[in-house]
Every structure is written in C-alpha cells, then in structure tokens.
C-alpha positions in Angstrom: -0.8 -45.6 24.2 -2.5 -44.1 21.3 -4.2 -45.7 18.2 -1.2 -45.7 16.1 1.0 -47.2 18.4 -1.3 -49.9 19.0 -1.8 -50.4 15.2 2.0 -50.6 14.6 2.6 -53.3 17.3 -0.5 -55.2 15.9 1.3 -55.2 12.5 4.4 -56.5 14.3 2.7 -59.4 15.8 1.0 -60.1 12.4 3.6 -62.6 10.9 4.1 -65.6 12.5 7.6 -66.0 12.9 7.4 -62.4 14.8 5.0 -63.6 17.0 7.0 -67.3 18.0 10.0 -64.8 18.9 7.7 -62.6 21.1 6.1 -65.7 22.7 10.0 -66.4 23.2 11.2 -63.5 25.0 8.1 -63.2 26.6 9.1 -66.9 28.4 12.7 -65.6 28.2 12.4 -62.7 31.0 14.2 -60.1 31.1 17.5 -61.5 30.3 16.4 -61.7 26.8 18.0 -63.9 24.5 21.2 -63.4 22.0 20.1 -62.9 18.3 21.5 -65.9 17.4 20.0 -68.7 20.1 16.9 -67.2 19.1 17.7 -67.5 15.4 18.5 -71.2 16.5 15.2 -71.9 18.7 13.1 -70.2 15.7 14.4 -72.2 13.4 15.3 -69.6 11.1 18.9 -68.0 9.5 20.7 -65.4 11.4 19.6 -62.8 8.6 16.1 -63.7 8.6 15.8 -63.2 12.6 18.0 -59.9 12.4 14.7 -58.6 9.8 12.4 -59.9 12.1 14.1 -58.2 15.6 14.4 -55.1 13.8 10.4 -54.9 12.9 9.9 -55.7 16.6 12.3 -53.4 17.8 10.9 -50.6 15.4 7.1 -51.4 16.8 8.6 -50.8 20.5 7.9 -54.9 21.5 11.5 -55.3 21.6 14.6 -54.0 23.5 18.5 -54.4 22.1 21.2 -54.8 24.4 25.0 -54.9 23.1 26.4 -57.6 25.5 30.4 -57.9 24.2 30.1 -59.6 20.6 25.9 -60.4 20.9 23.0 -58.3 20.5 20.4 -59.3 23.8 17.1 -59.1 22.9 14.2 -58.5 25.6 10.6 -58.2 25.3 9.5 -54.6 26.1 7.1 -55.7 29.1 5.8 -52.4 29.7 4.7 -52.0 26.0 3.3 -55.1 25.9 1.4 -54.3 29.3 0.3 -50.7 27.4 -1.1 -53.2 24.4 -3.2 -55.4 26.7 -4.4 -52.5 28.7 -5.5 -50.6 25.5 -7.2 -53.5 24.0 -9.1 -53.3 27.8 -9.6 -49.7 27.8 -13.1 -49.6 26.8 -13.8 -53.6 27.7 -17.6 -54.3 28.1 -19.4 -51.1 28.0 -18.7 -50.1 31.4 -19.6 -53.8 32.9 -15.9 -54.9 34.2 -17.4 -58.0 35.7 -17.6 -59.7 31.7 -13.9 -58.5 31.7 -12.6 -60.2 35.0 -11.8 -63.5 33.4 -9.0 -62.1 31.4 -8.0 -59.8 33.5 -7.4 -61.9 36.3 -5.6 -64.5 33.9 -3.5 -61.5 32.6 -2.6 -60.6 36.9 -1.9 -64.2 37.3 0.3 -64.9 34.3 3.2 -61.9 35.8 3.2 -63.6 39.1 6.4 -65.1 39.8 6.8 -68.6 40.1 8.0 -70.5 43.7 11.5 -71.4 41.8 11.9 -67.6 40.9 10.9 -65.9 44.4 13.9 -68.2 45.9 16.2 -67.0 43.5 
C-alpha cells in the first residue's frame, strides 16, 4: 500500500458515521450487510448511507455485491489488513518488542471464535 492509498482510506474513516458502518461490517463478516439494514442499524436514511458506502467503496474499505433487489456490503478485510500493516511498517525504530502488544491484539482479534469453527 502506498502513501496515497493509506491517506484516502484515512479520509474515509474520518467522519464518524463512516467509521460506525466500518466498525459494522467489520463485526458483520463477510456476509456483509444489505444497504438498507445498515441504513437501519446506523440510524440514518437510505440516501445518507448510499453517500456514505459509496466514499467507502471509492477508498477500497468496502466491497458491493448485487444480491437480487439489495446491494451487500462487505468490509474489504485485506485492505484493511494492508492499513494496519502500513501504519506498522516502520513501528518502533527497528525495536518490534514495543510493537508486540498491538500486534498480538491485532493476530488475536481474526481468530475465529469456538461458535464459528463449529459452523
């Protein structure tokens, strides 16, 4: 990932409602959500979350899925892995062990539940 990538996902995740619908689909997997139950769980109108997706889509957070009469959104895992790992990149001048804390929180977060590994 290069600089401007990085910046334009940054200025994604700068407005608030953006971010809640990130956090969202983030807890959402990778189903995703329909435009419109997330509309609902944001607490916003459909036209409002449609200008919201479409920023997060544009920064490459977000993936867009027709599913019959819906839209699925998905959060892009593998650019928001490429975000983390950029922000990391040059993580305490050379010294990982001041960087193991968050790294090891960051492993720990993707591992599947007990309920999801007997699905």
């Amino acid at each position: 990932m290069d600089e401007k990538q990085a910046v334009a996902m940054f200025g994604a995740l700068s407005q608030d409602t953006r971010l809640s619908i990130i956090r969202m689909l983030v807890v959402a997997g990778p189903t995703g959500m329909a435009a419109g139950a997330i509309a609902e769980a944001a607490g916003v109108s459909p036209s409002n979350i449609s200008f919201h997706l479409k920023e997060l889509e544009r920064a490459g957070l977000v993936t867009a899925e027709r599913e019959s009469r819906s839209i699925i959104y998905a959060a892009a895992y593998d650019q928001l892995s490429g975000l983390i790992r950029f922000l990391m990149e040059d993580c305490c001048a050379g010294r990982p062990e001041i960087c193991e804390p968050a790294t090891a929180l960051a492993a720990a977060c993707c591992v599947p539940s007990a309920k999801e590994s007997l699905q």
